[in-house]
Steps between C-alpha positions, in 0.01 A plus 500: 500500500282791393174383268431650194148594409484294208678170709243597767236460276566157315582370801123619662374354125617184542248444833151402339343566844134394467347508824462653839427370850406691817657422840451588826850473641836496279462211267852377532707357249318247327173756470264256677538627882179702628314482200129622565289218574143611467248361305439836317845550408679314188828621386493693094609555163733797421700641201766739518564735208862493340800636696584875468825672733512217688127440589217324408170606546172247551320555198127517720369508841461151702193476698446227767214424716558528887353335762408729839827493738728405200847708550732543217851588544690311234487450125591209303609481195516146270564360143286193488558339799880655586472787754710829368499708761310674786434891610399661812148624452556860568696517210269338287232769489225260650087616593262285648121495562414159473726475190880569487637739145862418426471813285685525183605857473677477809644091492827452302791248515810690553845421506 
């Protein structure tokens, strides 16, 4: 079946996604596989603007705080404590110098 915009979009809607984590390896299906670990790191708050052709955009940048040596390759997202999904870093638009940026005008949900 081929997705409509506007099904697209309630369905990306209906995920109240409020938080990210940052992983080091591919976080599996349950989300909690090779989480970061370091004391400066702590997973955060997000919020994702409303759904538009199929995509919806994080409403602000994330910043986290990095220890020296952490490696991220993975994103997680959750809603409360039920993981959502994951993405591969490089398409996640990722810096780091100390801190990690999930950036917001280049992180959307897409189906």
């Amino acid at each position: 079946m081929i997705s409509s915009n506007a099904l697209k979009n309630e369905m990306l809607n209906a995920m109240a996604i409020d938080s990210v984590s940052l992983h080091d390896g591919d976080p599996g299906e349950n989300g909690t596989d090779n989480e970061l670990a370091s004391a400066s790191y702590a997973r955060q708050s997000c919020a994702f603007n409303a759904a538009v052709n199929g995509s919806r955009q994080l409403s602000a940048d994330v910043l986290f705080d990095l220890a020296n040596g952490d490696a991220v390759a993975w994103i997680g997202y959750w809603e409360g404590t039920t993981f959502k999904g994951r993405v591969d870093v490089t398409d996640a638009n990722m810096t780091a110098d100390g801190q990690a940026i999930l950036q917001a005008a280049n992180t959307a949900l897409n189906l």
